[in-house]
C-alpha positions in Angstrom: 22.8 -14.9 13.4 19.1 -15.1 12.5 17.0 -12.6 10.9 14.5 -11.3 13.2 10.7 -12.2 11.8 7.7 -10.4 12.5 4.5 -12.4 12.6 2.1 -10.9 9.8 -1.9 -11.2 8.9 -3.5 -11.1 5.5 -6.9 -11.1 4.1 -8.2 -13.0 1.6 -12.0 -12.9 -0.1 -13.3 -16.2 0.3 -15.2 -16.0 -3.3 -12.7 -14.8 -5.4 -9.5 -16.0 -3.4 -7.9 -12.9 -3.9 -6.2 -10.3 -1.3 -7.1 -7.3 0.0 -4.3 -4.9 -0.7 -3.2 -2.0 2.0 -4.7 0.1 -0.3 -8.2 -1.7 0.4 -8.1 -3.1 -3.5 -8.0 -6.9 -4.4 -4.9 -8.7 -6.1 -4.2 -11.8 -6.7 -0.7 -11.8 -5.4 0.1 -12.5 -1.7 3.1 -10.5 -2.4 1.0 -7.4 -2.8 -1.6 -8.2 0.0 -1.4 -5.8 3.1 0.0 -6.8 6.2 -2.0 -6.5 9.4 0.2 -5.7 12.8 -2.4 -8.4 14.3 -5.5 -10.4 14.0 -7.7 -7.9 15.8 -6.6 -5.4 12.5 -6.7 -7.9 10.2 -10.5 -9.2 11.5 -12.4 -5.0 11.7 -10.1 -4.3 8.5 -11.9 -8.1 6.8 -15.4 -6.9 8.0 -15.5 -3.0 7.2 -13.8 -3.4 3.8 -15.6 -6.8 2.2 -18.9 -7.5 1.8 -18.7 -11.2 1.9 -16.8 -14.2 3.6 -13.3 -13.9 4.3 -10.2 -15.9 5.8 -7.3 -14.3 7.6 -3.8 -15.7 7.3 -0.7 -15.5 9.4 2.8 -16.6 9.0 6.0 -15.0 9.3 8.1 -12.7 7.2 11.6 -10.8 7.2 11.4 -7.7 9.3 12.4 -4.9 7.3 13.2 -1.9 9.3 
């Protein structure tokens, strides 16, 4: 009986290490950070919305449906 994951993306300003939230904003928090549906998003969401270098992360979270 596992919980069924869902394999995330999240975007992260290379100079100040913080997160782009869904609501295009920075925060510090991963918590808060938008979740991209996948890394094509994640990379045209990164390069439309930040004017510098960025990183995109993935891992794995609780689906909540």
């Amino acid at each position: 009986m596992g919980r069924d994951l869902r394999q995330v993306w999240v975007i992260q300003d290379k100079r100040s290490g913080m997160f782009l939230h869904l609501d295009l904003y920075l925060t510090r928090s991963l918590k808060e950070a938008g979740r991209a549906p996948d890394p094509l998003c994640a990379q045209e969401t990164a390069r439309l919305n930040l004017s510098g270098p960025f990183e995109i992360h993935t891992f794995w979270e609780p689906r909540v449906d």
